[in-house]
N, C-alpha and C positions, 0 to 999 in steps of 0.2 A: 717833313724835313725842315717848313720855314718855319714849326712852332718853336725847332729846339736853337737857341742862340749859338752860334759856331763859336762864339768867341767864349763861351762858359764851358767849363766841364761839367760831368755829369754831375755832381755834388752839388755844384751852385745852381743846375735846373731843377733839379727834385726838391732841393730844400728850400727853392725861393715860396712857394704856397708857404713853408712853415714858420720861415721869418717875416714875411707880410703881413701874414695872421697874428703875429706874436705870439704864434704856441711853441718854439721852442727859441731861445736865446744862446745855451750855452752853446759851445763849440764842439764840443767831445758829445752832446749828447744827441748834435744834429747829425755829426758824421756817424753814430750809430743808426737814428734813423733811415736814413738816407742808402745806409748798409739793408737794413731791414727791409725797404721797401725794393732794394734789386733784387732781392734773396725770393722777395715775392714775384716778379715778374719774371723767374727764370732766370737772372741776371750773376753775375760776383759782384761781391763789394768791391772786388780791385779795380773796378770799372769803370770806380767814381773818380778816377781822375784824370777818363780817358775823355775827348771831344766828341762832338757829335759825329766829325763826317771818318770819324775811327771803325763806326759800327755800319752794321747792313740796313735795310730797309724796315724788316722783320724789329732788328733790334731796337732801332729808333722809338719803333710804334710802342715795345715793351719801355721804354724811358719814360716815355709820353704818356704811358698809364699809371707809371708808377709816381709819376709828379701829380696826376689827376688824383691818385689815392691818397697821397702826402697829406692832407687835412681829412681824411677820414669819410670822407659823405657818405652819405646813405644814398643819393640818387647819382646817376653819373647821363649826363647825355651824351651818346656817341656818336658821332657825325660821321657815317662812309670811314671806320677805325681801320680797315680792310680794302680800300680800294685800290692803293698802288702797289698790293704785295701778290705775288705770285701764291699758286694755290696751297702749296705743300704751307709756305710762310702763313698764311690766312688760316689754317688750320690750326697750325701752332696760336698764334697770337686769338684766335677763336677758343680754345681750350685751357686760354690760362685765362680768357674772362671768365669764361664759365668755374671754373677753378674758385677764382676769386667772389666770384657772386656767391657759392655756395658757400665759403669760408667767412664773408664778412655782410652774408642779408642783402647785398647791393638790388637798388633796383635800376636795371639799365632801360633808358631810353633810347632804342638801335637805330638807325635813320641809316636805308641802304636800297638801294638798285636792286640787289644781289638776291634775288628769292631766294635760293638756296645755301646761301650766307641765313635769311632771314627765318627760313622754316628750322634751320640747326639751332639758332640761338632764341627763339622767341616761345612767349608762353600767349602771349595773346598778339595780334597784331591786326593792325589799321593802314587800308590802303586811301591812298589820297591821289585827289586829280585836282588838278591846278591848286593847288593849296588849299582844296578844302577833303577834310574825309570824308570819303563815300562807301567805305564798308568798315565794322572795326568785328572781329570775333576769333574765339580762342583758335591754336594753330591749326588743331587738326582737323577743324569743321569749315575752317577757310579754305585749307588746302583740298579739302578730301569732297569739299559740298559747294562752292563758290557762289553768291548770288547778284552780286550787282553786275552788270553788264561787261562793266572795264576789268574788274576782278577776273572774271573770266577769260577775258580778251589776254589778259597780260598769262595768266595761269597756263593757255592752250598756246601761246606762243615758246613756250620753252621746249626744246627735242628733249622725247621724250628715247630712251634706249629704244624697248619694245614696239615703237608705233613706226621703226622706218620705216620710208614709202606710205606714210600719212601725209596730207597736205595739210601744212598749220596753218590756223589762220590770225594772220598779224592784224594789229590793233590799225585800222582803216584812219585814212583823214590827217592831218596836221594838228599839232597842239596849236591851240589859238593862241592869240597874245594876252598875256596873264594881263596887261594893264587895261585892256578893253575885252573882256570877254565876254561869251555867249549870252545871250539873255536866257532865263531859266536855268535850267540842268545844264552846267558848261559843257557837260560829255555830249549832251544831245546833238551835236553834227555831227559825232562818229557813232555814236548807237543803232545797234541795227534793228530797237525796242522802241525809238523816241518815237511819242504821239505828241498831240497841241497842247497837250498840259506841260509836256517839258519843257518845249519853246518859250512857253510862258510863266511857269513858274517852279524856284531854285527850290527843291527835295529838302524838307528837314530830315533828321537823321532819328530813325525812327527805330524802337524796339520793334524784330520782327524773328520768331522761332530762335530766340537764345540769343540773337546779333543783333546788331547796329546797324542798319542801313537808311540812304541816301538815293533812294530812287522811286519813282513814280511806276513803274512798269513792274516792282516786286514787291512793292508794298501794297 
């Protein structure tokens, strides 16, 4: 809500990427635009001349993609697109990316909390711990085969329907401070794997059975 400016209508947020850029000047041909790219996000054109705090939460986030598409990219980084919407909302706005991806080649870069946000929308995916990655492989071998320590750790913490009356077991220990961290494997105070080599020296990210990994204990 604080990307979209209260005091603009919908017509001057969407079309500001296109007069910036200088890819359209006229007036009649941005307000076509600008038509075009609601129509894409599920939107009416008659929309464009309503405010931001006019619309829902869901709705916003569809403005806020259609201003991102407004110059056309090929890559889009998404940052947590889904975190303040409720789930039915998050599905919706989940399906008109994927929509869009397939209609215009996009390549999203998804950044999310949300595994199960992440296994619907991703074709390969990389988990990271403290800012660095430590596993990266395609969905279904992540999900389905996990191999780096935290991978797991985060993968077995989720309820699962079928396992009620399973005890899960959650990711042990405290996130260090990102600005003085672990020497070695930062994960190494919470791994239930760390030997002296972790302690002591930081895992390059190594080809291992198809994947990417970051660890001492699986490579």
């Amino acid at each position: 809500y604080a990307s979209l400016n209260p005091r603009w209508t919908v017509d001057n947020i969407i079309g500001e990427p296109l007069k910036e850029h200088g890819l359209i000047s006229d007036a009649e041909e941005l307000k076509a635009r600008v038509a075009e790219l609601l129509k894409s996000v599920g939107l009416s054109p008659l929309d464009m001349v309503k405010y931001p705090h006019q619309f829902s939460g869901g709705q916003r986030q569809r403005i806020s993609i259609a201003r991102a598409l407004a110059t056309a990219p090929e890559f889009l980084v998404c940052d947590e697109p889904t975190s303040a919407l409720d789930v039915s909302v998050q599905a919706q706005v989940l399906n008109i990316m994927k929509d869009l991806q397939r209609e215009r080649g996009l390549t999203y870069l998804f950044i999310s909390h949300n595994l199960a946000v992440v296994r619907h929308v991703s074709d390969q995916v990389g988990v990271m711990y403290l800012g660095r990655l430590v596993e990266l492989a395609d969905k279904q071998t992540l999900f389905s085969n996990p191999q780096h320590p935290y991978t797991k750790m985060l993968l077995d913490a989720i309820p699962k329907m079928h396992d009620t009356g399973r005890a899960r077991t959650p990711v042990q220990g405290e996130v260090p401070n990102p600005l003085n961290p672990p020497s070695g494997c930062t994960f190494h105070p919470r791994c239930p794997q760390a030997t002296d080599i972790c302690r002591a020296e930081s895992p390059p990210l190594r080809d291992f059975k198809g994947i990417k990994i970051a660890c001492h204990a699986v490579v």
